[in-house]
N, CA, C and O atoms as a GROMACS GRO file, in nm:
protein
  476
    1UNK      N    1  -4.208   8.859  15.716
    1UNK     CA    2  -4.316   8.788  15.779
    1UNK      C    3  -4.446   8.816  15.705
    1UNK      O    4  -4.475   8.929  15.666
    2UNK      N    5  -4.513   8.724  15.688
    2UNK     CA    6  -4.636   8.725  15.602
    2UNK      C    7  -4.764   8.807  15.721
    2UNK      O    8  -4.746   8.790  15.842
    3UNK      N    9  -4.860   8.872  15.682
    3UNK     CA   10  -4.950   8.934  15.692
    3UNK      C   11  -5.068   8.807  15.768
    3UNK      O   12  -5.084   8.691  15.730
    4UNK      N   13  -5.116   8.858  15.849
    4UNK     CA   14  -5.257   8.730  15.898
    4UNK      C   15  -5.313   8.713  15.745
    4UNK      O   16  -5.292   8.597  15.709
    5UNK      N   17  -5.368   8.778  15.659
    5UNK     CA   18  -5.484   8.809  15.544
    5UNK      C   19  -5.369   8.735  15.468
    5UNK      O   20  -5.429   8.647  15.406
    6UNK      N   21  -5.256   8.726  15.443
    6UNK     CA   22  -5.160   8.680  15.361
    6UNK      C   23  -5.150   8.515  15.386
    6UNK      O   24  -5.156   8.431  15.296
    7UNK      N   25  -5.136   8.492  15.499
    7UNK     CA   26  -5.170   8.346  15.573
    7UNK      C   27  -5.365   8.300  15.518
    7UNK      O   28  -5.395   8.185  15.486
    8UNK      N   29  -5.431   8.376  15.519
    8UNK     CA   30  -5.534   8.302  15.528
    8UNK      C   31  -5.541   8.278  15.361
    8UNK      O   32  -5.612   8.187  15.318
    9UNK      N   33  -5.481   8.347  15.289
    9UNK     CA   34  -5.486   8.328  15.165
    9UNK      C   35  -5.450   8.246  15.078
    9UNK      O   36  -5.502   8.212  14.972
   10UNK      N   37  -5.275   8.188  15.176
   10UNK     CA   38  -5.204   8.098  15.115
   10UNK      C   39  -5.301   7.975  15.137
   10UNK      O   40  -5.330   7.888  15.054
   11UNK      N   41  -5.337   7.985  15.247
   11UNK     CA   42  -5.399   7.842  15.297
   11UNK      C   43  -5.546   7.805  15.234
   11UNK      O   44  -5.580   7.688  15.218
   12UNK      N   45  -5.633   7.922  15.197
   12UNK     CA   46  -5.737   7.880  15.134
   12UNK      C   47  -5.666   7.830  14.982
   12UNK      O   48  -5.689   7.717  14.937
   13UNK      N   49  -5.603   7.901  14.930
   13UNK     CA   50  -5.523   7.782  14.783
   13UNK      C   51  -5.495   7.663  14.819
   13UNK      O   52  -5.535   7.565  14.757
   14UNK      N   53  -5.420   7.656  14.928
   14UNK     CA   54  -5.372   7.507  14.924
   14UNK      C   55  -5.530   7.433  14.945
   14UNK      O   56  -5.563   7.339  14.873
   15UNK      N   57  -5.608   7.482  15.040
   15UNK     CA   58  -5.718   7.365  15.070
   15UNK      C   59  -5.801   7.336  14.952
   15UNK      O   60  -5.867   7.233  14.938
   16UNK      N   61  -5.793   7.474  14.830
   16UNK     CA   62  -5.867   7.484  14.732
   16UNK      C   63  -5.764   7.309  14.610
   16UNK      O   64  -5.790   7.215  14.534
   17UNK      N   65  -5.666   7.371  14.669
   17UNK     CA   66  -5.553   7.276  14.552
   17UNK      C   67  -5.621   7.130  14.602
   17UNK      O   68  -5.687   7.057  14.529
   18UNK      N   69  -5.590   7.105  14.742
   18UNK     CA   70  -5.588   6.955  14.782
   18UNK      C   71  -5.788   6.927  14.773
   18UNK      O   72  -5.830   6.817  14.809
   19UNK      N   73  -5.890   7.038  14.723
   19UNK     CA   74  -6.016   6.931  14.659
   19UNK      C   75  -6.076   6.983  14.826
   19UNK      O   76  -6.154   6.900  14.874
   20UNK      N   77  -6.057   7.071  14.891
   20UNK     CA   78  -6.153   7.103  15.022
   20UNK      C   79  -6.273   7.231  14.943
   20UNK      O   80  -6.246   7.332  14.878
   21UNK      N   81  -6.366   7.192  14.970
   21UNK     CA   82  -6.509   7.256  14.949
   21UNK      C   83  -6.538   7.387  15.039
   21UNK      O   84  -6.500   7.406  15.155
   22UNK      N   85  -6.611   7.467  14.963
   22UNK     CA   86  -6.707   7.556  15.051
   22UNK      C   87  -6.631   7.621  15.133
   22UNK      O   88  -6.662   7.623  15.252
   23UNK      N   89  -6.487   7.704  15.079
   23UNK     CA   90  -6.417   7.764  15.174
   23UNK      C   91  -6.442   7.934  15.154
   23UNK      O   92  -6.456   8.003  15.053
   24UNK      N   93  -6.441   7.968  15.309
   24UNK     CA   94  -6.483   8.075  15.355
   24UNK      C   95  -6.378   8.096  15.484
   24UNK      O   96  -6.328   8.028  15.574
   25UNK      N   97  -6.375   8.246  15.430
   25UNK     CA   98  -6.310   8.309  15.573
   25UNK      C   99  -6.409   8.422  15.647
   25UNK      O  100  -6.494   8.497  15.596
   26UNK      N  101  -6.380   8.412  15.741
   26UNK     CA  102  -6.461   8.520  15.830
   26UNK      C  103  -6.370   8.593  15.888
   26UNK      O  104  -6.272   8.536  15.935
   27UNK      N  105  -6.392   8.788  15.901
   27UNK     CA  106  -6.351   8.846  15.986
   27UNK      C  107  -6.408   8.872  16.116
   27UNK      O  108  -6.518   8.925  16.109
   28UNK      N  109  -6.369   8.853  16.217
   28UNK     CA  110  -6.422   8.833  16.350
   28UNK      C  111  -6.371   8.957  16.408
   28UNK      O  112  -6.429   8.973  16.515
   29UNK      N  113  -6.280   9.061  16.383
   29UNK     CA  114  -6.237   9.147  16.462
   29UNK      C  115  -6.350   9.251  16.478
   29UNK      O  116  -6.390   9.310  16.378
   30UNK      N  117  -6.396   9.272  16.586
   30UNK     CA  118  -6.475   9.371  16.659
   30UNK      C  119  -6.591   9.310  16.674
   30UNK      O  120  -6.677   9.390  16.712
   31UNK      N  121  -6.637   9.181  16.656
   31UNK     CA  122  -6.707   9.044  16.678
   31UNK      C  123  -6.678   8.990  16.795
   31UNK      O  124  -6.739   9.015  16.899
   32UNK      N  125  -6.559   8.893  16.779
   32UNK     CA  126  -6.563   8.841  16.927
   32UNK      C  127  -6.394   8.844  16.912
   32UNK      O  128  -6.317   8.855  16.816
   33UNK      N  129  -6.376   8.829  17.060
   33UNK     CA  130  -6.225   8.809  17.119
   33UNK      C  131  -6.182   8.648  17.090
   33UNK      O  132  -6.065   8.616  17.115
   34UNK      N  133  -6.263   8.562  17.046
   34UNK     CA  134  -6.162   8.398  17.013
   34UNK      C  135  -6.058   8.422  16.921
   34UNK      O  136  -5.948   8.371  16.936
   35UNK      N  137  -6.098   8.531  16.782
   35UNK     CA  138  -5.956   8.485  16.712
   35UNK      C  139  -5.974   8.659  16.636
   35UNK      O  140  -6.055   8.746  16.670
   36UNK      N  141  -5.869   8.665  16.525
   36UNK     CA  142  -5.953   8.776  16.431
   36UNK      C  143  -6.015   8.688  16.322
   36UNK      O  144  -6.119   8.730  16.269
   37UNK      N  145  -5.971   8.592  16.289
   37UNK     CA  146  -6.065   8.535  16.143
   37UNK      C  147  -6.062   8.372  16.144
   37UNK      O  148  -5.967   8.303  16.180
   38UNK      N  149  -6.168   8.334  16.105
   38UNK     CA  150  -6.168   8.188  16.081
   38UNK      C  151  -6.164   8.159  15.937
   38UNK      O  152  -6.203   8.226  15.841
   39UNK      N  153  -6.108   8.041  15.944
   39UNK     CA  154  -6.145   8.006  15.759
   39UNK      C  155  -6.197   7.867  15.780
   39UNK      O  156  -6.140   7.784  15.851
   40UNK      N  157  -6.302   7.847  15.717
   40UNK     CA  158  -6.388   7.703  15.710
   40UNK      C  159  -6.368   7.621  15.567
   40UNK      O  160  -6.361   7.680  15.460
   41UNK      N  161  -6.361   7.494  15.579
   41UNK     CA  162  -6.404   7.443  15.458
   41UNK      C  163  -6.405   7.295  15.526
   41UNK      O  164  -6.384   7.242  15.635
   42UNK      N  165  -6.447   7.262  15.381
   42UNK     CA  166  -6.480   7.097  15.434
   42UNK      C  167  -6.405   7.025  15.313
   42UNK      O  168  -6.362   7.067  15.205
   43UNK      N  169  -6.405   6.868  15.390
   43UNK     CA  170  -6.330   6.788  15.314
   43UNK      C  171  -6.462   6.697  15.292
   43UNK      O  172  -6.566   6.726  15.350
   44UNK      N  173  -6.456   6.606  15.222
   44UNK     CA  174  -6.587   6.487  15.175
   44UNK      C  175  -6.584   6.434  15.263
   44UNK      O  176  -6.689   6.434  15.326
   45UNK      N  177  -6.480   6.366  15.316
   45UNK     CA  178  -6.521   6.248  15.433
   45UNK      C  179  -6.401   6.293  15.585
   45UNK      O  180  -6.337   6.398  15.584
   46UNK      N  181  -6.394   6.206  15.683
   46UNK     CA  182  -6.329   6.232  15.775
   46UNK      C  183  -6.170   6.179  15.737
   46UNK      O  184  -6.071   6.221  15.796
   47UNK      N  185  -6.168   6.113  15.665
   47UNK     CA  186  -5.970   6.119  15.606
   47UNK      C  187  -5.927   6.219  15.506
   47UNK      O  188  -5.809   6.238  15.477
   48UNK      N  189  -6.029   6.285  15.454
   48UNK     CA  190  -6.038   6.422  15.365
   48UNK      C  191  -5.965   6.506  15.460
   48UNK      O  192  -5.852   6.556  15.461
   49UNK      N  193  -6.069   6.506  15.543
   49UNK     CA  194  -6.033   6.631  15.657
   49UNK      C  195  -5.895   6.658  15.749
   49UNK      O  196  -5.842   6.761  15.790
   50UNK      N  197  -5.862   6.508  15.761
   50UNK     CA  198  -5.722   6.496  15.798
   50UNK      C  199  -5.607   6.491  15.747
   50UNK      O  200  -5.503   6.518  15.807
   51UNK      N  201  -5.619   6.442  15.582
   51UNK     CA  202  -5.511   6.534  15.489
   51UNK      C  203  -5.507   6.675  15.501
   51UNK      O  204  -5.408   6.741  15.533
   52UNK      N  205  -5.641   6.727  15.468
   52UNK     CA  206  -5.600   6.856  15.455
   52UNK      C  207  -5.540   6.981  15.576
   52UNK      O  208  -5.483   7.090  15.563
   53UNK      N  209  -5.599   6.878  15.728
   53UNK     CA  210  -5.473   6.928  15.813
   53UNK      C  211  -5.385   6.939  15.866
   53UNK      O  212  -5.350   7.023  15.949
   54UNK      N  213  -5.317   6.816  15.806
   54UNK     CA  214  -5.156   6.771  15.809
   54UNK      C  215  -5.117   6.839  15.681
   54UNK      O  216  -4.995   6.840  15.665
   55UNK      N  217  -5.165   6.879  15.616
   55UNK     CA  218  -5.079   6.981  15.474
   55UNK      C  219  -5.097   7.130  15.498
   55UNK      O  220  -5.025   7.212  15.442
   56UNK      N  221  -5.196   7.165  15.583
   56UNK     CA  222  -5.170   7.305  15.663
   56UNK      C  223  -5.088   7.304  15.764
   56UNK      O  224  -5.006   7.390  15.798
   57UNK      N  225  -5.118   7.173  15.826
   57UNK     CA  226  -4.968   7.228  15.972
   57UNK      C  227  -4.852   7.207  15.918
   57UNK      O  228  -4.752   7.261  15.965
   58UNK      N  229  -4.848   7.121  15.808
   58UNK     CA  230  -4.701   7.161  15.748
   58UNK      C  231  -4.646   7.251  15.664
   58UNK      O  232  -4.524   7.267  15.658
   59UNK      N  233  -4.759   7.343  15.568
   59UNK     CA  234  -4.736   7.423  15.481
   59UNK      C  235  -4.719   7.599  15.638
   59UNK      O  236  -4.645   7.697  15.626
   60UNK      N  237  -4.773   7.582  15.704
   60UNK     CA  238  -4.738   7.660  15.785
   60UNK      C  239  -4.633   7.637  15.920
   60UNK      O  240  -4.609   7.734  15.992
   61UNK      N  241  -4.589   7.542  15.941
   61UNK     CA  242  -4.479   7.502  16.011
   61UNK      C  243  -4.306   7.568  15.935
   61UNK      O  244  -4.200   7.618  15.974
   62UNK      N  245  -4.374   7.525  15.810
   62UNK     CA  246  -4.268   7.577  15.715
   62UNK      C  247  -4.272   7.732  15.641
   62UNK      O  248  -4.194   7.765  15.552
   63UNK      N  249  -4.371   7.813  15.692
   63UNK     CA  250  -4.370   7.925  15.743
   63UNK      C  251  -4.352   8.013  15.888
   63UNK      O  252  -4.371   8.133  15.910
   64UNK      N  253  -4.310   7.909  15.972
   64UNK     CA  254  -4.248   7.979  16.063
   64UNK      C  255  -4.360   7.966  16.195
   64UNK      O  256  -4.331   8.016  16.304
   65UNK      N  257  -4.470   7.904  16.176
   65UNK     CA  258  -4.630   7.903  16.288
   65UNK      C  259  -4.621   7.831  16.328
   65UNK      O  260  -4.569   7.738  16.266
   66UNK      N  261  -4.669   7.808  16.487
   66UNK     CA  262  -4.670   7.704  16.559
   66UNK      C  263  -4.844   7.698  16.587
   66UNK      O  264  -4.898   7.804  16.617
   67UNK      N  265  -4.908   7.605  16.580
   67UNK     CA  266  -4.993   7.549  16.603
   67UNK      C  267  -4.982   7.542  16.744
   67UNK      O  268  -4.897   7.483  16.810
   68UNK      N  269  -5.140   7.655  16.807
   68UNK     CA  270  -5.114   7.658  16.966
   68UNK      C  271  -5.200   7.524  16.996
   68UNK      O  272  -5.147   7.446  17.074
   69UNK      N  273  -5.321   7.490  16.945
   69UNK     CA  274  -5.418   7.382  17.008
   69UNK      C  275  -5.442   7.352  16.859
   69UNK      O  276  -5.415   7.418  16.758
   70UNK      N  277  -5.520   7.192  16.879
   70UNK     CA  278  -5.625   7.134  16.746
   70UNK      C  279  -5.687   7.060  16.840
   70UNK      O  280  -5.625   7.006  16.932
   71UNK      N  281  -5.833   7.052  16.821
   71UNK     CA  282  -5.917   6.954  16.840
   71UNK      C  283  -5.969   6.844  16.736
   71UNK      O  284  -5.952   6.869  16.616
   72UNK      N  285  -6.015   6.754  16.764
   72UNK     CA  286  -6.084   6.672  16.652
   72UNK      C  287  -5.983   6.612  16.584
   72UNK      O  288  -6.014   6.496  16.557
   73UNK      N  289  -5.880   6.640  16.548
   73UNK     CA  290  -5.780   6.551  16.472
   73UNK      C  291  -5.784   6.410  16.446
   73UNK      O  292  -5.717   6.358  16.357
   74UNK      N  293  -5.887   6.330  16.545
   74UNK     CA  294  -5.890   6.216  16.581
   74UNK      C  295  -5.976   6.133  16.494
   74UNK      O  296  -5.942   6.040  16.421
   75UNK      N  297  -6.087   6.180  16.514
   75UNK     CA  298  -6.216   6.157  16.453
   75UNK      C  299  -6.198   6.204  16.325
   75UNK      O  300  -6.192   6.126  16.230
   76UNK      N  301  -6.185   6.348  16.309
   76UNK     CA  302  -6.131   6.415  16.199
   76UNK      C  303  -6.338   6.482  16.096
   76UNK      O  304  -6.388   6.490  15.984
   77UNK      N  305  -6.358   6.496  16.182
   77UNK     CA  306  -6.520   6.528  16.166
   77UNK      C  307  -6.589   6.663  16.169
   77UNK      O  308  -6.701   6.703  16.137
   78UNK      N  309  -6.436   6.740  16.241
   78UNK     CA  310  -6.477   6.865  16.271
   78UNK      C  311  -6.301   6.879  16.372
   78UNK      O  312  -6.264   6.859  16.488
   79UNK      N  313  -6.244   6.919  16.254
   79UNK     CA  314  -6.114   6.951  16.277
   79UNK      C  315  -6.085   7.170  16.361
   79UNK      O  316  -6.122   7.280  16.319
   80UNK      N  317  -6.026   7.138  16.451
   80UNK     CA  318  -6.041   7.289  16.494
   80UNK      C  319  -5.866   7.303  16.495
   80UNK      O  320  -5.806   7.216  16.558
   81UNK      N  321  -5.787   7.406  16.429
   81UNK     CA  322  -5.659   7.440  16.444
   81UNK      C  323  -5.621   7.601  16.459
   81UNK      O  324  -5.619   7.698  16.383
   82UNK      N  325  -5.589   7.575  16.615
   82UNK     CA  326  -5.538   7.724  16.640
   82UNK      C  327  -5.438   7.795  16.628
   82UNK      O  328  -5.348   7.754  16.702
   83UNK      N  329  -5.406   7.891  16.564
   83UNK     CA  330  -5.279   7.932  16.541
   83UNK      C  331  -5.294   8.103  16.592
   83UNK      O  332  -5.239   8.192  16.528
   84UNK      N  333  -5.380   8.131  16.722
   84UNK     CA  334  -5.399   8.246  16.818
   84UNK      C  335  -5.484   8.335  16.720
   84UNK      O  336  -5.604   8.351  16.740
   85UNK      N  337  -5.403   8.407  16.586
   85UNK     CA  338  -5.466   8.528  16.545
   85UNK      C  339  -5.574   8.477  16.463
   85UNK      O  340  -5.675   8.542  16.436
   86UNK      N  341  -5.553   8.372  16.430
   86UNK     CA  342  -5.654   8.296  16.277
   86UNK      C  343  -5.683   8.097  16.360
   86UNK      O  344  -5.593   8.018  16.389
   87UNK      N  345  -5.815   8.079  16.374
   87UNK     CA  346  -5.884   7.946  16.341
   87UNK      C  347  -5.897   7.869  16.213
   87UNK      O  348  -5.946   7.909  16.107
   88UNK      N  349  -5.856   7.774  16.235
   88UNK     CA  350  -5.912   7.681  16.122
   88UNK      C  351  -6.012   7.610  16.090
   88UNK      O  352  -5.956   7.501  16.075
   89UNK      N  353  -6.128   7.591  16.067
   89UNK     CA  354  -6.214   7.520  16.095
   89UNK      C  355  -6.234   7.397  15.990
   89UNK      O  356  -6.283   7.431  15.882
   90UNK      N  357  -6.204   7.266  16.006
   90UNK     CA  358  -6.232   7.156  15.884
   90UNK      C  359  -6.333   7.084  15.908
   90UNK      O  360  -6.329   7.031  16.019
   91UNK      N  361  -6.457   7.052  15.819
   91UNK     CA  362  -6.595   6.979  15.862
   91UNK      C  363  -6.569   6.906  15.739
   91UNK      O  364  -6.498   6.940  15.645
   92UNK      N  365  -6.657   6.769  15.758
   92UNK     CA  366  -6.703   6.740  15.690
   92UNK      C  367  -6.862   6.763  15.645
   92UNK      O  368  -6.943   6.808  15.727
   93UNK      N  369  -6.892   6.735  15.535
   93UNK     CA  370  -7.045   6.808  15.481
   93UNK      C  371  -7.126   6.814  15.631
   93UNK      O  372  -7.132   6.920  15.692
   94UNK      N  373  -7.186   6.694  15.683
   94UNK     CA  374  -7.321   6.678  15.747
   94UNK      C  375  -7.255   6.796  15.862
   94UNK      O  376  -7.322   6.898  15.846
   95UNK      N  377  -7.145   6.821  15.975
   95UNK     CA  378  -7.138   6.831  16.052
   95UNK      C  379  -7.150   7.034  16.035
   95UNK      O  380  -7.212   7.121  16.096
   96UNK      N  381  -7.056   7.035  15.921
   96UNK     CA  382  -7.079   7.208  15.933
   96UNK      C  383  -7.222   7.221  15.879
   96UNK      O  384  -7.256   7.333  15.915
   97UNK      N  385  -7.311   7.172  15.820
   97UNK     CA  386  -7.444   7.186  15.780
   97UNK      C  387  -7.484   7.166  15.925
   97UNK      O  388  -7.540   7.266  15.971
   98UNK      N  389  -7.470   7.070  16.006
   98UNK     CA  390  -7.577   7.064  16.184
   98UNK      C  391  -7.519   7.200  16.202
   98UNK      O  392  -7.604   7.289  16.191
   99UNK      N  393  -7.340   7.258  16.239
   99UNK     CA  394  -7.324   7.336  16.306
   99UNK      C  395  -7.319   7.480  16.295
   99UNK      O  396  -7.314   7.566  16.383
  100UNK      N  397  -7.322   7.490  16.166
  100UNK     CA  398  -7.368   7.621  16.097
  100UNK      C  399  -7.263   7.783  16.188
  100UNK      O  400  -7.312   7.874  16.254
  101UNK      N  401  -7.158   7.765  16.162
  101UNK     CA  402  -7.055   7.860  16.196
  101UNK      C  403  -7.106   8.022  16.137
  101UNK      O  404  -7.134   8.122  16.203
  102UNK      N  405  -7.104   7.999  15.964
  102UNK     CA  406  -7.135   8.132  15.885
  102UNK      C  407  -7.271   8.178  15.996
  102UNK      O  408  -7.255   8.289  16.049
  103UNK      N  409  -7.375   8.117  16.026
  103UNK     CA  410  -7.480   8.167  16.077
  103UNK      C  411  -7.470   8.208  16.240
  103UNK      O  412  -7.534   8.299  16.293
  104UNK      N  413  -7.360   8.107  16.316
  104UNK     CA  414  -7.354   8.144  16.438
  104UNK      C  415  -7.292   8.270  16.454
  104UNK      O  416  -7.327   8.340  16.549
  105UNK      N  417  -7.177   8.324  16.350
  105UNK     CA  418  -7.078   8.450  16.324
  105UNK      C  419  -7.127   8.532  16.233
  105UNK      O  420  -7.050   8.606  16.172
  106UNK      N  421  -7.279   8.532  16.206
  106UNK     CA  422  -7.333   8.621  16.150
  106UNK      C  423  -7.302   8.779  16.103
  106UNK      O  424  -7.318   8.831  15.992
  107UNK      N  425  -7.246   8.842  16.239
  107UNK     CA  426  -7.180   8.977  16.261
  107UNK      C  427  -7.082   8.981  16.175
  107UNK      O  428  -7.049   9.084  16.116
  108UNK      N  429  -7.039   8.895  16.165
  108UNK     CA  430  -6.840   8.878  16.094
  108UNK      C  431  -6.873   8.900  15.944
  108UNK      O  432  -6.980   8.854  15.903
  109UNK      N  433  -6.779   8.975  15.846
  109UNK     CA  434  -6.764   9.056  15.773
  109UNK      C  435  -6.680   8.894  15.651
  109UNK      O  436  -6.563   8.857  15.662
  110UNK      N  437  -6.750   8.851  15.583
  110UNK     CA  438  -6.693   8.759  15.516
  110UNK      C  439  -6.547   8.796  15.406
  110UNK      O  440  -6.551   8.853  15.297
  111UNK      N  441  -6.474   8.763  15.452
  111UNK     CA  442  -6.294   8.763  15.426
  111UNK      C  443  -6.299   8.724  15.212
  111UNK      O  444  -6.341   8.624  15.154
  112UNK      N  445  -6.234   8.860  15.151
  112UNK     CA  446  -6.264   8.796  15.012
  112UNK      C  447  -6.131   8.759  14.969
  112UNK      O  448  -6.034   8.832  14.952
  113UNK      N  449  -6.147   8.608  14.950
  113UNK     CA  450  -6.054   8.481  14.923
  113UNK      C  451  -6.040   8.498  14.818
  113UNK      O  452  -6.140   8.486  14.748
  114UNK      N  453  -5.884   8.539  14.739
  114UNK     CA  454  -5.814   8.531  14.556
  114UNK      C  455  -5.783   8.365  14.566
  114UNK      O  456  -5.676   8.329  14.613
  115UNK      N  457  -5.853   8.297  14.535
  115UNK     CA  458  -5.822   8.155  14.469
  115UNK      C  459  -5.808   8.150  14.310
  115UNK      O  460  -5.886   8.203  14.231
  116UNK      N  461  -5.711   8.089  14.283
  116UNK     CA  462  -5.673   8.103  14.178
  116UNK      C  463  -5.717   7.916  14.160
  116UNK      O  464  -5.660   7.814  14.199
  117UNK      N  465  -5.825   7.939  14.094
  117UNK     CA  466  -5.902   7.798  14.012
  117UNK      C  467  -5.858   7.750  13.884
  117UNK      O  468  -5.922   7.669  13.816
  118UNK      N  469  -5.732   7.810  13.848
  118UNK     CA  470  -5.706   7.741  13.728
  118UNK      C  471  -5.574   7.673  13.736
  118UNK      O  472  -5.540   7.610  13.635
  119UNK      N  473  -5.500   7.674  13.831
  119UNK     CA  474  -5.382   7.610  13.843
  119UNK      C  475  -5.421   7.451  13.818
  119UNK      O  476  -5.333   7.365  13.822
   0.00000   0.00000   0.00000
């Protein structure tokens, strides 16, 4: 079984692979009780955002995770996917710029992401 930090890792590559921006993870443990870590990024537009979370619920479906809740899927503007220990967070530009997560989770200890940029 893969590690939470092992999960957030695979998944920042893939979002890095499929062209998602500005990805960041946050550690939240001893912060708040919603999750232990979020990982944010954004896609360019709102069908950006919804590739890239139909290729996480499947790249982790096929690791064995069930996806407890998602919001936004619809709109796809501000995608939320819960998987209990780790959040997902998918924006597009304008919306994580209004909603400013890194600044609301200030406390949280920013998660250091091995992306491998040359594949």
């Amino acid at each position: 079984m893969h590690t939470t930090y092992q999960l957030l890792q695979n998944i920042a590559q893939l979002l890095f692979d499929k062209k998602a921006r500005n990805i960041i993870g946050l550690d939240l443990r001893g912060v708040s009780n919603v999750a232990d870590y979020f990982l944010i990024a954004e896609g360019t537009v709102d069908r950006h955002t919804k590739a890239l979370e139909r290729a996480i619920e499947e790249r982790l479906t096929e690791l064995g995770l069930n996806l407890l809740h998602i919001e936004g899927e619809r709109t796809g503007d501000w995608i939320v996917m819960d998987y209990g220990d780790f959040m997902i967070h998918l924006f597009i530009p304008e919306l994580r710029e209004r909603y400013g997560l890194e600044q609301l989770w200030c406390a949280a200890h920013v998660v250091t992401l091995h992306i491998d940029t040359l594949s």
